[in-house]
CHARMM-style PDB file with segment names, atoms N, HN, CA, C and O in Angstrom:
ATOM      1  N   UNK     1     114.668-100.476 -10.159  1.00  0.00      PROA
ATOM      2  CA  UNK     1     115.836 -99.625 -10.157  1.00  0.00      PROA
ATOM      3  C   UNK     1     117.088-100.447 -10.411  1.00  0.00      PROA
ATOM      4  O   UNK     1     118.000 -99.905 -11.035  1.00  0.00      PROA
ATOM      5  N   UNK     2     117.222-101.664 -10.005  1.00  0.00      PROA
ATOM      6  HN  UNK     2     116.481-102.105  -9.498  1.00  0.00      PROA
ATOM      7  CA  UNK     2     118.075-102.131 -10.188  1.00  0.00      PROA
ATOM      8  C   UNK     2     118.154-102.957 -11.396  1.00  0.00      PROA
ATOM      9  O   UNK     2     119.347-103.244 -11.486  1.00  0.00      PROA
ATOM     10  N   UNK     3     117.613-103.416 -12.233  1.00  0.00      PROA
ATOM     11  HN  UNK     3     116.644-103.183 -12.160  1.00  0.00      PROA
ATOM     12  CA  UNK     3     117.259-103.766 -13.897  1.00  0.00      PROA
ATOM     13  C   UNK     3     118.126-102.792 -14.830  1.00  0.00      PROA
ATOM     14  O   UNK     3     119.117-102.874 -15.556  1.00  0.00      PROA
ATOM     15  N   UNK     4     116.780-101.376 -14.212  1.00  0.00      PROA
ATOM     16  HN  UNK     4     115.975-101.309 -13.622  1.00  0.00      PROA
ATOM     17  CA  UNK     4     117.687-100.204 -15.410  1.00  0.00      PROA
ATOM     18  C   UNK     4     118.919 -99.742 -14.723  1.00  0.00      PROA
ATOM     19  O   UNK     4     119.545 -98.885 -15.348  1.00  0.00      PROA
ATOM     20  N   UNK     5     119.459-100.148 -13.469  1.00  0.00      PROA
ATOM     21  HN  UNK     5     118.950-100.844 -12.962  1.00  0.00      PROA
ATOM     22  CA  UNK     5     121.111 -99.062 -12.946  1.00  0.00      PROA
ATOM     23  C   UNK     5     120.888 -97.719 -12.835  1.00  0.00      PROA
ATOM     24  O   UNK     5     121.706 -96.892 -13.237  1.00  0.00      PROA
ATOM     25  N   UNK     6     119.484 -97.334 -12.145  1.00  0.00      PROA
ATOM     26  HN  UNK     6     118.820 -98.006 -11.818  1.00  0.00      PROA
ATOM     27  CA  UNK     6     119.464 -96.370 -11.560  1.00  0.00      PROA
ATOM     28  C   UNK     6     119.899 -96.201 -10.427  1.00  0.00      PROA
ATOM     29  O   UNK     6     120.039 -97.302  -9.894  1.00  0.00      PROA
ATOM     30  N   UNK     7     120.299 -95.077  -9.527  1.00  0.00      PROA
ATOM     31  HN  UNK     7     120.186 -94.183  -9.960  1.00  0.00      PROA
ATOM     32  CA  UNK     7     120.771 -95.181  -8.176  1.00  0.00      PROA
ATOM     33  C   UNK     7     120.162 -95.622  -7.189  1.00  0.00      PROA
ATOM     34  O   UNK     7     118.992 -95.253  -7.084  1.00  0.00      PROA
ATOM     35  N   UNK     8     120.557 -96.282  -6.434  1.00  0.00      PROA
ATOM     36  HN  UNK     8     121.507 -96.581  -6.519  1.00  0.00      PROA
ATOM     37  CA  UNK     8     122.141 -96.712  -5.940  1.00  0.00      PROA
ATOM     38  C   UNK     8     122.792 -97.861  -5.970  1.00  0.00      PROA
ATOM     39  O   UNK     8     123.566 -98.423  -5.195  1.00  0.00      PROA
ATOM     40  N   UNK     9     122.022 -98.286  -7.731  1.00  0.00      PROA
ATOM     41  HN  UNK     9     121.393 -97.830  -8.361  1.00  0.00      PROA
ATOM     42  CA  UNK     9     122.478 -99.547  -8.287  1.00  0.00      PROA
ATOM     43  C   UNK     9     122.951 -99.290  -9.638  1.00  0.00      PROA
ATOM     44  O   UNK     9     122.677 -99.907 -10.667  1.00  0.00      PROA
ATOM     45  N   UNK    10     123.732 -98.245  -9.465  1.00  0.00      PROA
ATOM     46  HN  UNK    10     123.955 -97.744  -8.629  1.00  0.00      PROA
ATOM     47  CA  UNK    10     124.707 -97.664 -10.388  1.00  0.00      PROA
ATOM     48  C   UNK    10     125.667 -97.809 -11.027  1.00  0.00      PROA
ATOM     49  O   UNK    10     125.780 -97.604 -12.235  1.00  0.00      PROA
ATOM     50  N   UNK    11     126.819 -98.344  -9.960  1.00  0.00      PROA
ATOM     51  HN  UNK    11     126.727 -98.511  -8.979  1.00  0.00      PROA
ATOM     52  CA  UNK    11     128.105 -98.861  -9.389  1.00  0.00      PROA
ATOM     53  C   UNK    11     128.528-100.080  -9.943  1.00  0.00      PROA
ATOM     54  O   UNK    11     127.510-100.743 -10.144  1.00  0.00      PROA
ATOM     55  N   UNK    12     129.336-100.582 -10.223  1.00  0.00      PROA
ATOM     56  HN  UNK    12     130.162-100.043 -10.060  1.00  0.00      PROA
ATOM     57  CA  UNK    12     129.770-101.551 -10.217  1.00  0.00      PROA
ATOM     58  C   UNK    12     129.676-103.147  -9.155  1.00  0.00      PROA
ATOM     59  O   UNK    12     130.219-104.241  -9.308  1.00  0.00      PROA
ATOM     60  N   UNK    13     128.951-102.742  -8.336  1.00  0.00      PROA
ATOM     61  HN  UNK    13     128.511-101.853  -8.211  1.00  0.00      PROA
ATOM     62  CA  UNK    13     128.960-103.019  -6.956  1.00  0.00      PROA
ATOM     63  C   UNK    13     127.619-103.550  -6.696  1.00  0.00      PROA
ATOM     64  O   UNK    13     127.371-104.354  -5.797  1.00  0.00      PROA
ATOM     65  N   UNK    14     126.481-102.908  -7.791  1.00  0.00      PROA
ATOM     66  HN  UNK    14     126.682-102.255  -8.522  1.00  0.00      PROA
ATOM     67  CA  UNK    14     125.491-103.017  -7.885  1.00  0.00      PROA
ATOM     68  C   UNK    14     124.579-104.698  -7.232  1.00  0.00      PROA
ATOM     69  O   UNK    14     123.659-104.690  -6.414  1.00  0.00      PROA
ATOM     70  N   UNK    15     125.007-105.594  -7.696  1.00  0.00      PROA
ATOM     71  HN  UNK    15     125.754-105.600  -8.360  1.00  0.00      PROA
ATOM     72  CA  UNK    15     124.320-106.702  -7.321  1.00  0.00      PROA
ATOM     73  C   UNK    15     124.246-106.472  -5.319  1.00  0.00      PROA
ATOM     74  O   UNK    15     123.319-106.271  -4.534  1.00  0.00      PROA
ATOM     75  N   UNK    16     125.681-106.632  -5.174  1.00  0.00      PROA
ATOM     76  HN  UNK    16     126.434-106.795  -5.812  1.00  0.00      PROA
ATOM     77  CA  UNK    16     126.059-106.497  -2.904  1.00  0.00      PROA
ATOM     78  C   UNK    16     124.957-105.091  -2.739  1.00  0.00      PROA
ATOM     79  O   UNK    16     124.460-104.870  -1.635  1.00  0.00      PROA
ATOM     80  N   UNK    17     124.714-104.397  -3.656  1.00  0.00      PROA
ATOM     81  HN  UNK    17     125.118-104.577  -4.552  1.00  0.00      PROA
ATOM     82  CA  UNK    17     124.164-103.265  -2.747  1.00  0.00      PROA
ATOM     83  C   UNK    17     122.338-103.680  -2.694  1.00  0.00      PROA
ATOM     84  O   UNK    17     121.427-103.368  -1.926  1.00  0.00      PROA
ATOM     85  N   UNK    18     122.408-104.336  -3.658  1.00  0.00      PROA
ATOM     86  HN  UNK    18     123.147-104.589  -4.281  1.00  0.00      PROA
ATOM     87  CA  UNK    18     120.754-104.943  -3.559  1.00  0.00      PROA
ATOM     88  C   UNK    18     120.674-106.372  -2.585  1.00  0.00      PROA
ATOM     89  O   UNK    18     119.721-106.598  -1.838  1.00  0.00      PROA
ATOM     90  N   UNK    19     121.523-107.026  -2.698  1.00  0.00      PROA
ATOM     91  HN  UNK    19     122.297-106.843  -3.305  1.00  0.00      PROA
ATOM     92  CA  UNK    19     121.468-107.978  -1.600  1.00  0.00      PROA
ATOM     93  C   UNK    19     121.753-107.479  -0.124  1.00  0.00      PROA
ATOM     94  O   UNK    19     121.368-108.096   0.869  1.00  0.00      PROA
ATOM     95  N   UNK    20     122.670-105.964  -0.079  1.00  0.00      PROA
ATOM     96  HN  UNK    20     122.983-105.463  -0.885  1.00  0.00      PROA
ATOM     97  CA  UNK    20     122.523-105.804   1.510  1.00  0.00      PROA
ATOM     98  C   UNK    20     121.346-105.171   1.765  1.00  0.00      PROA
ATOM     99  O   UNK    20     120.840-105.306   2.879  1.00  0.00      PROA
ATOM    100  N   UNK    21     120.877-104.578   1.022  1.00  0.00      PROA
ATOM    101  HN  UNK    21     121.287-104.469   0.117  1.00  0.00      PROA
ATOM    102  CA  UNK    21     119.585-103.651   1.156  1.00  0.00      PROA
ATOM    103  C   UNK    21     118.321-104.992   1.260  1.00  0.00      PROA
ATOM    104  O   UNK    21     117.293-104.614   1.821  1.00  0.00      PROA
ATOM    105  N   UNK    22     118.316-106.061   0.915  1.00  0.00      PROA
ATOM    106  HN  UNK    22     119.152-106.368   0.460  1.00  0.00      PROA
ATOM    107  CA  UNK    22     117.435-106.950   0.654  1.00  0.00      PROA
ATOM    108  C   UNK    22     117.378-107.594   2.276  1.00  0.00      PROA
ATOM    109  O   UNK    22     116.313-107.830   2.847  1.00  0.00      PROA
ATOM    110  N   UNK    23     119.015-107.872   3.012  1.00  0.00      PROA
ATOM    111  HN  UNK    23     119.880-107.680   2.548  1.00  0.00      PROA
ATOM    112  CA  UNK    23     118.729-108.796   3.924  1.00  0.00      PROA
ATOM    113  C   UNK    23     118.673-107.500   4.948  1.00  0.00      PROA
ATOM    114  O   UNK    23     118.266-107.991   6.001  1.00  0.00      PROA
ATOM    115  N   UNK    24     118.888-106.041   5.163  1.00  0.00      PROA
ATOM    116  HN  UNK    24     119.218-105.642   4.308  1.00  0.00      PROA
ATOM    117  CA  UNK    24     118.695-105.060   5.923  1.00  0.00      PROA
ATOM    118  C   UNK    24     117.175-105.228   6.116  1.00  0.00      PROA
ATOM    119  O   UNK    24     116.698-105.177   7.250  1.00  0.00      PROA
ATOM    120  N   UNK    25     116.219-105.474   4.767  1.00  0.00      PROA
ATOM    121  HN  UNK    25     116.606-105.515   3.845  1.00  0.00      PROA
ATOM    122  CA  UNK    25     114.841-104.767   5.352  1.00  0.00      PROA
ATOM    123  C   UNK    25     114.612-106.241   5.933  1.00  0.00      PROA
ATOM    124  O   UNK    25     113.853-106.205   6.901  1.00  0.00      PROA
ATOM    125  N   UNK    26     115.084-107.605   5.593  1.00  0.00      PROA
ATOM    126  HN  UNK    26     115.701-107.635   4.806  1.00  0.00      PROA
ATOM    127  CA  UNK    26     114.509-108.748   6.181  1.00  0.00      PROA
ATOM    128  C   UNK    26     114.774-108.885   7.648  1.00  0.00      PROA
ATOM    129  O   UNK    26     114.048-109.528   8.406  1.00  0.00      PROA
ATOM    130  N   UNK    27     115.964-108.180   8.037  1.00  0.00      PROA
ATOM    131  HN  UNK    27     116.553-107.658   7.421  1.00  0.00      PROA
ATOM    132  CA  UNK    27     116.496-108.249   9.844  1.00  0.00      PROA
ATOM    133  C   UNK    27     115.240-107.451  10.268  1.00  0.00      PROA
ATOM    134  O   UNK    27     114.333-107.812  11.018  1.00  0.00      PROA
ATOM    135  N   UNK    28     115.379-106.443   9.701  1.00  0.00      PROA
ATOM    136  HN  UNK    28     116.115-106.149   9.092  1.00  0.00      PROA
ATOM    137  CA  UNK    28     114.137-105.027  10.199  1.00  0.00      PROA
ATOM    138  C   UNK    28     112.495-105.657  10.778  1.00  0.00      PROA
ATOM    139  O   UNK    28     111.801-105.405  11.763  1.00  0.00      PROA
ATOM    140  N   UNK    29     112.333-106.687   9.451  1.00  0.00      PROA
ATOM    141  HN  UNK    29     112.896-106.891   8.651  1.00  0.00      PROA
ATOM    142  CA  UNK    29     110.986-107.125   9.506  1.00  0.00      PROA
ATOM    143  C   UNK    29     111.041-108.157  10.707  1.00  0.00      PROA
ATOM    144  O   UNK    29     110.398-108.117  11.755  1.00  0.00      PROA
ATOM    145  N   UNK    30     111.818-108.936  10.358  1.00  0.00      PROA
ATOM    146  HN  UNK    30     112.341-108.969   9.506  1.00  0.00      PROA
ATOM    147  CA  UNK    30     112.497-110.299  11.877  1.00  0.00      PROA
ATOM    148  C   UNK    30     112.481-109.628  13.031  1.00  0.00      PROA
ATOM    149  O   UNK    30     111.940-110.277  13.926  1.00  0.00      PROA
ATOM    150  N   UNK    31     113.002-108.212  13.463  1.00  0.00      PROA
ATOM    151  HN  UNK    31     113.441-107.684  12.736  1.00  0.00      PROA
ATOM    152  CA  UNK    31     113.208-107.485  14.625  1.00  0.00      PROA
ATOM    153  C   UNK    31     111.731-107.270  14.738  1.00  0.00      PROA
ATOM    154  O   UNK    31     111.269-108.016  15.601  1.00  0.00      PROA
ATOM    155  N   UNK    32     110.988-106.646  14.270  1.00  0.00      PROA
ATOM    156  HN  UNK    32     111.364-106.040  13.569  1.00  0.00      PROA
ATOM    157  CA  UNK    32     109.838-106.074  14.404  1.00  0.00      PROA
ATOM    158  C   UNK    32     108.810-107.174  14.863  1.00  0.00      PROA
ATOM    159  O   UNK    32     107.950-107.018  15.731  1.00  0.00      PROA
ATOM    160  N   UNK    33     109.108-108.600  13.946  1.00  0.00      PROA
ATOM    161  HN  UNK    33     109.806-108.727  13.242  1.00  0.00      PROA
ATOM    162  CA  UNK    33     107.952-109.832  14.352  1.00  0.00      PROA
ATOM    163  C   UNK    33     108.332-110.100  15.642  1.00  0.00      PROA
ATOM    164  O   UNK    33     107.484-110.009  16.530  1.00  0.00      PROA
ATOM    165  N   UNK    34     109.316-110.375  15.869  1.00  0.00      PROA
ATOM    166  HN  UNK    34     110.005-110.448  15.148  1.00  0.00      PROA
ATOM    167  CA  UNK    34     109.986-110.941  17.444  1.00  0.00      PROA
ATOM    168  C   UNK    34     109.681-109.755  18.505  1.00  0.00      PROA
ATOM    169  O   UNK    34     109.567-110.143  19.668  1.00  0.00      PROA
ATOM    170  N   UNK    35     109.549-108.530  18.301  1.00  0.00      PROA
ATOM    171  HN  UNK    35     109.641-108.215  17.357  1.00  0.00      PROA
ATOM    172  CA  UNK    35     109.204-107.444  18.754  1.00  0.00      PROA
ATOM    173  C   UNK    35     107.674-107.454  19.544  1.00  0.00      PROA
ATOM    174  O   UNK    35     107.385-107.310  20.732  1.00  0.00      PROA
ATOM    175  N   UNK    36     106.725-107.722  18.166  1.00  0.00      PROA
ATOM    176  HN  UNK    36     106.959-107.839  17.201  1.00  0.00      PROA
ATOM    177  CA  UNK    36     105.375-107.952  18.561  1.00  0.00      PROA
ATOM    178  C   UNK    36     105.051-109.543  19.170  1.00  0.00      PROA
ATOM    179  O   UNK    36     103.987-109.767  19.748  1.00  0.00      PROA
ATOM    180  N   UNK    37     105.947-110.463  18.998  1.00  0.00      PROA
ATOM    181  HN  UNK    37     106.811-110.281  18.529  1.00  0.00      PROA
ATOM    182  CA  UNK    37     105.388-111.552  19.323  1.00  0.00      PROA
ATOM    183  C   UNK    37     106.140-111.435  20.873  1.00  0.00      PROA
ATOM    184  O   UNK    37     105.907-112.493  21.458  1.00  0.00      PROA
ATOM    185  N   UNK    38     106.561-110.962  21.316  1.00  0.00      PROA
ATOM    186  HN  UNK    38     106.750-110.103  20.841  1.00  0.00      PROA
ATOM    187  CA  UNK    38     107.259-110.811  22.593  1.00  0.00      PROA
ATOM    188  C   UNK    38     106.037-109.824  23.433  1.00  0.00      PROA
ATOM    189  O   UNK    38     105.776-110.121  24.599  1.00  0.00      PROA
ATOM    190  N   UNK    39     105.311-108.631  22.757  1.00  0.00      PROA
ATOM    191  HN  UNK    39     105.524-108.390  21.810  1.00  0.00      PROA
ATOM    192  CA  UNK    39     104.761-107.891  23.809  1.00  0.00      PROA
ATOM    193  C   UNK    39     103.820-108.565  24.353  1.00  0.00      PROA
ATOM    194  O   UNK    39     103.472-109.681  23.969  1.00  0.00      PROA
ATOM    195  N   UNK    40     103.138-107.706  25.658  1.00  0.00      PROA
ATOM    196  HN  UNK    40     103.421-106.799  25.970  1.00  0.00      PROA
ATOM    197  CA  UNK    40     102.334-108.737  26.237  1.00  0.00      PROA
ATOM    198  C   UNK    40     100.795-108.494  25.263  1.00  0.00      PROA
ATOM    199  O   UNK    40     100.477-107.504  24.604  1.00  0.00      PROA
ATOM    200  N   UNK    41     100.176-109.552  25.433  1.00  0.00      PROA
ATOM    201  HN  UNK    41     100.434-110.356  25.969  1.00  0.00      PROA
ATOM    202  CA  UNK    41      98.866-109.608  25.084  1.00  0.00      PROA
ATOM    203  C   UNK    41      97.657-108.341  25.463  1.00  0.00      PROA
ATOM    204  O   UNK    41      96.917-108.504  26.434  1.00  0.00      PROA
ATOM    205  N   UNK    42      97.565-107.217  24.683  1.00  0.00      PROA
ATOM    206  HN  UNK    42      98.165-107.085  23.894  1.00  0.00      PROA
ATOM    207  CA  UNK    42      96.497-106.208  25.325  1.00  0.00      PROA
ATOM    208  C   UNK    42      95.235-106.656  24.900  1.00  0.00      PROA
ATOM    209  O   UNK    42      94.349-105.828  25.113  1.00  0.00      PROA
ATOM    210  N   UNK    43      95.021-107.265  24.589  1.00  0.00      PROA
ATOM    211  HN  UNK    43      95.740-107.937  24.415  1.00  0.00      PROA
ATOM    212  CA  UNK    43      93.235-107.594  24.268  1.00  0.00      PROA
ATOM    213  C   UNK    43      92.837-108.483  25.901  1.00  0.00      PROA
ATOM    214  O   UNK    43      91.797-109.046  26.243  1.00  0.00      PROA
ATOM    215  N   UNK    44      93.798-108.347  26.441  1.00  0.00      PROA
ATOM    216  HN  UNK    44      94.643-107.890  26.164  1.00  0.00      PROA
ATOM    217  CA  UNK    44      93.232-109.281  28.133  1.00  0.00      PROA
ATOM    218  C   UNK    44      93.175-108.177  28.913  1.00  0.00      PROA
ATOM    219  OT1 UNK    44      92.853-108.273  30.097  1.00  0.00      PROA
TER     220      UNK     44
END
């Protein structure tokens, strides 16, 4: 989507909106690992 400037890489703006969208899903994934590596162990 962002090659051809389809939405919501449309804009002028286009490159910041793929780099915030890029480091948004990387926090997401970071939250989620630290998430599971924090719960307790259920296989005990």
């Amino acid at each position: 989507m962002f090659l051809t400037g389809t939405e919501p890489y449309d804009g002028e703006d286009r490159f910041q909106v793929l780099v915030q969208r890029c480091e948004t899903l990387i926090s997401k994934e970071n939250t989620n690992w630290a998430q599971y590596m924090m719960s307790p162990d259920e296989t005990s």
